[in-house]
C-alpha positions in Angstrom: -25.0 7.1 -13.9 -23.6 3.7 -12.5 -20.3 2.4 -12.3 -19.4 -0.9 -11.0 -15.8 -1.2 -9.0 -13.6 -4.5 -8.3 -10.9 -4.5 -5.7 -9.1 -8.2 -5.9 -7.3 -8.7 -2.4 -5.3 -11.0 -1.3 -8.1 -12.9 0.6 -11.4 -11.1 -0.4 -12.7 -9.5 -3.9 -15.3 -6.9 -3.2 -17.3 -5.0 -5.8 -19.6 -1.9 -5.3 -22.0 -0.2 -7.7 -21.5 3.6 -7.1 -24.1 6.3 -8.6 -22.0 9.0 -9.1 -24.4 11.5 -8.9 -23.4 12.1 -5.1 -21.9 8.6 -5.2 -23.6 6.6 -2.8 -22.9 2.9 -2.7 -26.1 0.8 -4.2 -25.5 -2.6 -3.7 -21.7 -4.2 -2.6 -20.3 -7.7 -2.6 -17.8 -9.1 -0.7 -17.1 -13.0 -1.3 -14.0 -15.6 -0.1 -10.9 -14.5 -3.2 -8.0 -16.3 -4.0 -6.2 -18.9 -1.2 -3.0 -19.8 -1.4 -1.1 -22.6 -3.2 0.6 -25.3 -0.9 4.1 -26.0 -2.7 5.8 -27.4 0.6 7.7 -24.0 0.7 6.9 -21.5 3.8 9.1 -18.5 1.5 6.6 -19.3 -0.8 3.4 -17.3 -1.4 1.7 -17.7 -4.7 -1.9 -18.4 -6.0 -4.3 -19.4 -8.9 -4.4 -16.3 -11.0 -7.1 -17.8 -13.0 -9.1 -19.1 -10.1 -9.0 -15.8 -8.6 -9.9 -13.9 -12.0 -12.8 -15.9 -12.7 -14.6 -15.2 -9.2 -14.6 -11.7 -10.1 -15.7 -12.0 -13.5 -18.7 -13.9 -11.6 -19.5 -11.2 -9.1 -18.8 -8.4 -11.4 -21.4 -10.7 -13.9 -24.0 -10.1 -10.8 -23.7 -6.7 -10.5 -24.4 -6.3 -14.0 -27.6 -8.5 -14.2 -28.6 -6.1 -11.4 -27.7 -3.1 -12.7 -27.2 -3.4 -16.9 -27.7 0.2 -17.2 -24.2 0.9 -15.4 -21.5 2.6 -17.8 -18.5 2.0 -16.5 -16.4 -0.5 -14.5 -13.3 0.5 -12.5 -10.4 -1.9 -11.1 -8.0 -2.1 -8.1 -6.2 -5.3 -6.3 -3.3 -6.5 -4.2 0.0 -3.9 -5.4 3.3 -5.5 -5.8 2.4 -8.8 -6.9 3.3 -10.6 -10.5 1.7 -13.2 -13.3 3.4 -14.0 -16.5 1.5 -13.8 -19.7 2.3 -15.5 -23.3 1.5 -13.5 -26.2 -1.9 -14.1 -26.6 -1.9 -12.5 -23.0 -3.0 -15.8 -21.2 -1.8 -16.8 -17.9 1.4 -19.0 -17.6 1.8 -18.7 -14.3 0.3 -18.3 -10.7 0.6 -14.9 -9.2 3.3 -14.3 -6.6 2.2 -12.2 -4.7 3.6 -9.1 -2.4 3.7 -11.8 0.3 6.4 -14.1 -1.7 10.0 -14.3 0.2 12.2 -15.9 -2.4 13.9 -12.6 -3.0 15.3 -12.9 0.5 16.7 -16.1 0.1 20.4 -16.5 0.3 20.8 -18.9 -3.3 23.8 -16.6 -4.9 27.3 -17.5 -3.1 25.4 -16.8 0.1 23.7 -13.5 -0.7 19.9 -13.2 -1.6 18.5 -11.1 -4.6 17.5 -8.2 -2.6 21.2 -8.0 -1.4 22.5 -8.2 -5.0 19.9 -5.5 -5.8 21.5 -3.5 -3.0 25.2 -4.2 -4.3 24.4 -3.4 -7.8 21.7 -0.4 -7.9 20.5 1.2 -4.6 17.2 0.4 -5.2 14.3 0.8 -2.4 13.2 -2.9 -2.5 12.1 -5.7 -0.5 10.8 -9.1 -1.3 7.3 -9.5 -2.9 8.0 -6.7 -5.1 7.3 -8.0 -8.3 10.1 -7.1 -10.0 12.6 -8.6 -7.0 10.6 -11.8 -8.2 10.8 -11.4 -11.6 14.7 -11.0 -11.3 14.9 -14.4 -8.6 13.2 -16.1 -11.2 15.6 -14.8 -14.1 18.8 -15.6 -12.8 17.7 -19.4 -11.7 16.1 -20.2 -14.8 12.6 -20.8 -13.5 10.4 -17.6 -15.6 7.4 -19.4 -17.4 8.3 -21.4 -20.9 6.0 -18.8 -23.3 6.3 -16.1 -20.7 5.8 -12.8 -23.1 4.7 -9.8 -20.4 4.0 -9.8 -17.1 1.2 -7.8 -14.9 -0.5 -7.9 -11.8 -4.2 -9.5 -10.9 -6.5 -7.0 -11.2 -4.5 -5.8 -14.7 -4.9 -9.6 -16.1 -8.6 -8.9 -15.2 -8.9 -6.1 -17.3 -7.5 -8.0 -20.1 -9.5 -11.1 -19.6 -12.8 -8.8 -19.6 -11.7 -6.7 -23.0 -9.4 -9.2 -24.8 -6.3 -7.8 -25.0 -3.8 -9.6 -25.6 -1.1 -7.3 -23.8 -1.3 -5.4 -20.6 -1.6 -1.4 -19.8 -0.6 -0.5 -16.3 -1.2 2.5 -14.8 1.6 4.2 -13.0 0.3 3.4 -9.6 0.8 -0.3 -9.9 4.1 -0.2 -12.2 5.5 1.5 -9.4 4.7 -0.9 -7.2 6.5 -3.5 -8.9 9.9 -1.9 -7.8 12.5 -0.4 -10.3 10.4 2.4 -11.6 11.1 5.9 -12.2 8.6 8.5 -10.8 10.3 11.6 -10.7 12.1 13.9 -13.0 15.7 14.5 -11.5 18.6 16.8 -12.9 22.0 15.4 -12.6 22.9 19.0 -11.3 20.5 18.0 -8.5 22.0 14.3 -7.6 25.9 15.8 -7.2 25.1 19.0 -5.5 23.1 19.2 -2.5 19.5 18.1 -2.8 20.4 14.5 -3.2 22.4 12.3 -1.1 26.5 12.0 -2.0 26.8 9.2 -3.5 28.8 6.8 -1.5 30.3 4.4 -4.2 30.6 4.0 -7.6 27.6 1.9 -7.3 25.5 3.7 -6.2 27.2 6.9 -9.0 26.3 4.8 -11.5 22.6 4.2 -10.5 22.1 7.6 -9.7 23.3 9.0 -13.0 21.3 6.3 -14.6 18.4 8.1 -13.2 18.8 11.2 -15.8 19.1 8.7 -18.9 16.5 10.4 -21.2 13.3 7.9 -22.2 14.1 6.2 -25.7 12.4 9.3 -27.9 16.1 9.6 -30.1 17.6 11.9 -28.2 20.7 11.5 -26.3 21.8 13.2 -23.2 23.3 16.8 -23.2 27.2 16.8 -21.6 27.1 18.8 -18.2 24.1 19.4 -16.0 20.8 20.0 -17.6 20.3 16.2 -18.6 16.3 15.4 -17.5 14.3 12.3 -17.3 10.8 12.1 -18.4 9.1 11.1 -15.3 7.8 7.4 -15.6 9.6 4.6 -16.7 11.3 1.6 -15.9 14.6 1.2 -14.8 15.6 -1.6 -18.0 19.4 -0.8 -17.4 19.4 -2.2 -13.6 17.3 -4.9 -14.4 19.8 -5.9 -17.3 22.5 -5.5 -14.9 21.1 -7.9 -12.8 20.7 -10.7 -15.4 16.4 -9.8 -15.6 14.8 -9.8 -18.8 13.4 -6.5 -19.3 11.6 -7.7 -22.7 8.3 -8.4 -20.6 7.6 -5.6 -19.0 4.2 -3.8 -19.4 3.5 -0.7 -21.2 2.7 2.3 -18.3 -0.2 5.4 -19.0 -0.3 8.2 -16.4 -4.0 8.7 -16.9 -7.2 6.7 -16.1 -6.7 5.0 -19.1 -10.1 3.0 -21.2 -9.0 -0.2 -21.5 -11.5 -1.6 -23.6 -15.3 -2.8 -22.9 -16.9 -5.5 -21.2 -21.0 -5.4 -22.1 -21.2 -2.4 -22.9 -19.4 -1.0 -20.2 -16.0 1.1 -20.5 -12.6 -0.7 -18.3 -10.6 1.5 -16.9 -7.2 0.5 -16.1 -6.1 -1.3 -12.6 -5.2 1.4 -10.1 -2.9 0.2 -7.0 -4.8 -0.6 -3.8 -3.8 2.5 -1.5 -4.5 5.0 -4.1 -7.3 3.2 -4.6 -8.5 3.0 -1.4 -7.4 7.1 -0.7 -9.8 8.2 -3.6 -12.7 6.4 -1.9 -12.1 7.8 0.8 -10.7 11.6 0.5 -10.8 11.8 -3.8 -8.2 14.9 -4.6 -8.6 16.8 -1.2 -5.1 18.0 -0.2 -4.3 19.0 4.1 -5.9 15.7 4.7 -4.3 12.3 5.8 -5.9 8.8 5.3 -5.0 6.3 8.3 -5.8 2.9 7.9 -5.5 0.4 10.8 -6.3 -2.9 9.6 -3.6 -5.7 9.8 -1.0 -3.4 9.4 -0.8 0.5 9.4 -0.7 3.3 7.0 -0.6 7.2 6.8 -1.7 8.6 3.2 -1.6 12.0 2.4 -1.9 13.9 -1.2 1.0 16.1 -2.3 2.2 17.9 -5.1 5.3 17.3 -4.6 7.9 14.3 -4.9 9.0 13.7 -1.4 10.6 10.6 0.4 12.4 10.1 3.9 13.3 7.3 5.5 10.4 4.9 6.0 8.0 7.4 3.9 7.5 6.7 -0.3 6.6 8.6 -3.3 3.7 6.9 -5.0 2.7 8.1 -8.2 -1.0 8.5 -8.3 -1.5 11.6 -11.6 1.3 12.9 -13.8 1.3 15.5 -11.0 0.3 14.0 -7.8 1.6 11.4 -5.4 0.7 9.9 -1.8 3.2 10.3 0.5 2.7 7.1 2.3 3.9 5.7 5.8 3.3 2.2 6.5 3.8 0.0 9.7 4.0 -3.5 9.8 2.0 -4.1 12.7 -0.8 -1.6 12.9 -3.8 -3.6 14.1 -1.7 -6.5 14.4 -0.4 -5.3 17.1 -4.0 -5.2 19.2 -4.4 -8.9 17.9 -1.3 -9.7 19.8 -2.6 -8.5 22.7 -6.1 -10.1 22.8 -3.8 -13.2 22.0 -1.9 -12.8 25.3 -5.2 -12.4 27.3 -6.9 -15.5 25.3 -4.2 -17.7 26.1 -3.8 -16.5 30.0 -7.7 -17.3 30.2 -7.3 -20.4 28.6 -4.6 -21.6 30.7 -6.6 -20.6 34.1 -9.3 -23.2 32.7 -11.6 -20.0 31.2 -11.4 -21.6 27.8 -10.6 -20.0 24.5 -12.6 -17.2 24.2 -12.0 -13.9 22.1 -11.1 -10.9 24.9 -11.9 -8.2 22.9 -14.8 -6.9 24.4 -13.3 -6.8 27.4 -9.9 -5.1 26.3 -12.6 -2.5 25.0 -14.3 -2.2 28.2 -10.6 -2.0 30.0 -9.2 0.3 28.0 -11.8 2.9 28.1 -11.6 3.1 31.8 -7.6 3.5 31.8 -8.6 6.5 28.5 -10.9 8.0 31.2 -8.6 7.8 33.7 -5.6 9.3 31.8 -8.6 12.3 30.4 -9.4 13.4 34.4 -5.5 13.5 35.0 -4.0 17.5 34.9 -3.3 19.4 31.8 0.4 19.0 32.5 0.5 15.5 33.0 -1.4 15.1 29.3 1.2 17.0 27.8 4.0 14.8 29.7 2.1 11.6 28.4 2.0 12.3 24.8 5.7 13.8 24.6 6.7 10.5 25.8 8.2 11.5 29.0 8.6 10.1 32.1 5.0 9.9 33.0 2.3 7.4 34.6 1.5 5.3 31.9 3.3 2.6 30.1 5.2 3.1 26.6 5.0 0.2 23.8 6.9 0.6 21.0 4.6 -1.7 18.7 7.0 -2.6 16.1 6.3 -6.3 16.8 7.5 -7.4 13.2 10.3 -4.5 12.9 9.7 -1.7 10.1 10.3 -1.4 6.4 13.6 0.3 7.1 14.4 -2.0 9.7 13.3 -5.3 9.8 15.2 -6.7 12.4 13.8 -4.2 14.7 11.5 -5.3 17.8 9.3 -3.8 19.8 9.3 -2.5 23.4 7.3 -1.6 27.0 9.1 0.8 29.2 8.1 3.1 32.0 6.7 0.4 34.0 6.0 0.7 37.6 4.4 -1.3 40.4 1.2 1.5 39.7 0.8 1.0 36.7 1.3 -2.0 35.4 -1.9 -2.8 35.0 -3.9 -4.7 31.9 -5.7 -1.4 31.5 -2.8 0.7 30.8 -0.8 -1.9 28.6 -3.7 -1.9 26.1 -3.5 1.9 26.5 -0.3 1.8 25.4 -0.8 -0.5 22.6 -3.2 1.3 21.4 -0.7 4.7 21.7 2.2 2.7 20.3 0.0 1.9 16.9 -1.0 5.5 16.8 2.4 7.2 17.5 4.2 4.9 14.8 1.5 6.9 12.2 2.3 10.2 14.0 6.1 10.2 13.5 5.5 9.0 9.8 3.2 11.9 9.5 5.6 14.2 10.9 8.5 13.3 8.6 6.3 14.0 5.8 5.1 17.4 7.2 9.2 18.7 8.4 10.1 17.7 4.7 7.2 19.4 2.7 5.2 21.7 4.8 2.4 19.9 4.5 0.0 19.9 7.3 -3.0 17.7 7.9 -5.9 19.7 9.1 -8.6 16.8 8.5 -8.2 13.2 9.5 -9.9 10.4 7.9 -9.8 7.1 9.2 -10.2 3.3 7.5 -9.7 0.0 8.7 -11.5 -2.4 11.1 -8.9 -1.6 13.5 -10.1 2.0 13.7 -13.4 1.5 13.1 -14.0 -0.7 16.0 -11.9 1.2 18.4 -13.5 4.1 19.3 -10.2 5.0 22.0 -7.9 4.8 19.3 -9.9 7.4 17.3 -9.7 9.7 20.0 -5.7 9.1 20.7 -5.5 10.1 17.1 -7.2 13.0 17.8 -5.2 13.7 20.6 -2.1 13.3 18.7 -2.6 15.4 15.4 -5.2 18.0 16.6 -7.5 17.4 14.1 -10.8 16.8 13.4 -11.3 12.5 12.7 -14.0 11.1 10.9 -14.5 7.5 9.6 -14.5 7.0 5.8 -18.5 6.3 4.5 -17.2 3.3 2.7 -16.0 0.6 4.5 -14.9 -0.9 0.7 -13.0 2.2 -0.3 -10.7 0.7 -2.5 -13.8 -0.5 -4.9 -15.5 2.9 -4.5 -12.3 4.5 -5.6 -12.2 2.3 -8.4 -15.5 3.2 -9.3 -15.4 6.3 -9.1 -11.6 6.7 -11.0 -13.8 4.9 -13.9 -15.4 9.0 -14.3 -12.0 9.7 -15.7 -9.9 12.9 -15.4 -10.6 15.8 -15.4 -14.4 14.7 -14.7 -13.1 13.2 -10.9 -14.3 15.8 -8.1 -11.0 17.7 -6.8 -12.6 17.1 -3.1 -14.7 13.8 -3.6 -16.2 14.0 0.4 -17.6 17.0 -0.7 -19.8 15.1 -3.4 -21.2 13.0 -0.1 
């Protein structure tokens, strides 16, 4: 059988038909998506949800002339992001998107939203989530006239394909929006050890709101055995914070049938990195995902609820989640670079011309180099000690946790300061930001990644960096076979559960 999957990006919409017979891809698309709407505002990042919507509908339209006998159609898109919806579920707004920076703007007595957020309820939050936005817009007045529900993109697709009239999000997009509850927690648990103290009434308060049971009837038992269901919402901090909790979505913890479109079952939205991990790997545990496109990220499936600084829980089942580390600057970082070079050339009268063939060429001789060197002084490199080779921290744009952070080159000498070895160490710095994620996830759960599997035009191009991964986590890499995994694992979540294959490569 055929199934047809959509991933709306930021900047692309790509669409794949899989046969899921040993799901191979059978045609793909990839055409210009959405562009941003000028407003005369650099915090502001929105665009035309309905522009956006209706190129899809027309590339998903010519897959299905080419294919009518395909079954099923799964979706994915941009995480984080928010559109407002009247009640015939009808776009009222644009979308602002995951790259929107009102919430950081200091409009209340000198504070921003995402510092309120942190005054009232500790929640893990930045700008561009959408439900930072959502409260922005609340307290200054400015949510749509006729605003009913909100969404994301690729969930306003799925109604606009089967008519509904209000939206169904899956958990992993609701918890993208910020505020959302994906863990069961006993209050036992917050006040006694495997939770942090908390460290003012604040942050009490939002803690024991944690263990407020889901509104079946029941109230909560006096003492210790209080226990959340595990996905909701968080109404009572939005309320706190003056946001209208009346339009958010309904949430499903399955791959949940939407309606039809054709003849064709819709499967609700699924976030972008889940997405993009069951094109990839599908349900294989002991293996991380690392994708180096214009950032970074480290993926890797657990059964277990698990977060550390700089590392998040996202719900992708009832009973699994990705532990996922994500840099700011992944390939960005390598851009940099070839920017530095471009503009030296320029400026000696070489012209503008792109240096990343070169770098290539340069930074496989420095690999080779560094490869004949002795065992010991291998060992000395990748501990980061005193060594011959330069050090760059590449956190160019700081880190989730720390966005004032910059980044760094040490250990330079007169020997090696060389063009060679900084793009080594670029290249090292990228990796090594994924490594340290990767072992904060595996001191806190045990888990160990026996397999790599690598995404991203960053990696893809760069055969060094694959082996520096290689190097680093003594494993096995191979590239993903789809370089549109996020539309093949929307394809493919179309199958449904428990129908998915537990190790999808092994279907390959």
């Amino acid at each position: 059988m055929k199934r047809i999957g959509i991933d709306i990006g930021t900047t692309t919409i790509s669409a794949v038909v899989l046969e899921d017979e040993n799901y191979r891809v059978l045609e793909s698309r990839t055409v210009p998506g959405g562009t941003f709407l000028e407003t005369g505002h650099t915090w502001e990042r929105i665009q035309d949800a309905e522009f956006m919507v209706g190129k899809a509908k027309a590339v998903l339209d010519e897959l299905l002339n080419n294919h009518p006998d395909a079954v099923s159609i799964g979706l994915t898109g941009q995480m984080h992001g928010i559109l407002y919806l009247d009640a015939q579920g009808r776009a009222v707004s644009p979308l602002y998107t995951w790259q929107d920076q009102r919430g950081n703007l200091a409009e209340f007595d000198g504070r921003s939203m995402v510092d309120l957020i942190h005054d009232i309820c500790p929640e893990p939050v930045a700008a561009g989530y959408g439900l930072v936005t959502h409260a922005y817009l609340c307290r200054k007045g400015q949510v749509p006239a006729g605003a009913a529900s909100l969404c994301t993109i690729p969930d306003y697709f799925g109604m606009v394909l089967t008519g509904r009239k209000t939206p169904l999000l899956h958990i992993s997009m609701a918890a993208s929006l910020g505020f959302f509850v994906s863990k069961e927690i006993l209050t036992d648990q917050i006040f006694c050890g495997t939770e942090s103290v908390p460290q003012n009434r604040a942050e009490a308060e939002w803690k024991m709101s944690l263990t407020r049971p889901a509104a079946n009837g029941e109230s909560c038992k006096e003492g210790f055995d209080a226990r959340q269901r595990k996905f909701r919402f968080r109404t009572e901090a939005l309320e706190k914070l003056g946001a209208d909790p009346s339009v958010l979505p309904e949430v499903t913890d399955e791959f949940t049938v939407l309606g039809s479109y054709r003849g064709c079952s819709v499967t609700a939205a699924l976030g972008d990195n889940q997405a993009s991990f069951l094109g990839a790997v599908g349900f294989a545990l002991d293996t991380a995902l690392l994708n180096v496109g214009t950032g970074g990220q480290i993926s890797i499936l657990s059964k277990q609820f698990f977060e550390a600084e700089g590392i998040e829980a996202r719900p992708l089942t009832k009973d699994r989640f990705l532990l996922v580390g994500s840099s700011l600057c992944g390939g960005r970082a390598y851009a940099i670079l070839e920017k530095f070079f471009r503009n030296y050339m320029a400026a000696a009268g070489a012209g503008d011309q792109e240096q990343y063939e070169v770098m290539a060429r340069l930074v496989q001789e420095a690999y080779v180099k560094k490869e004949s060197e002795a065992e010991e002084e291998r060992e000395i490199y990748a501990e980061k000690r005193d060594s011959k080779f330069i050090y760059v921290e590449t956190t160019f744009h700081g880190t989730r946790t720390d966005p004032d952070k910059r980044g760094s080159i040490t250990n330079l000498s007169e020997d090696n300061f060389t063009p060679q070895n900084l793009i080594l160490g670029v290249l090292n710095g990228i990796a090594r930001e994924l490594y340290d994620m990767y072992v904060r996830i595996h001191e806190g759960t045990g888990i160990t990644a026996r397999r790599l599997v690598a995404s991203g035009n960053g990696v893809r191009r760069n055969p060094v960096l694959r082996q520096i991964f290689e190097e680093m986590f003594q494993a096995r890499l191979e590239l993903s076979p789809y370089e549109e995994e996020a539309a093949c694992g929307a394809a493919a979540s179309s199958v449904g559960l428990p129908e998915f294959p537990m190790d999808f490569t092994k279907t390959r």
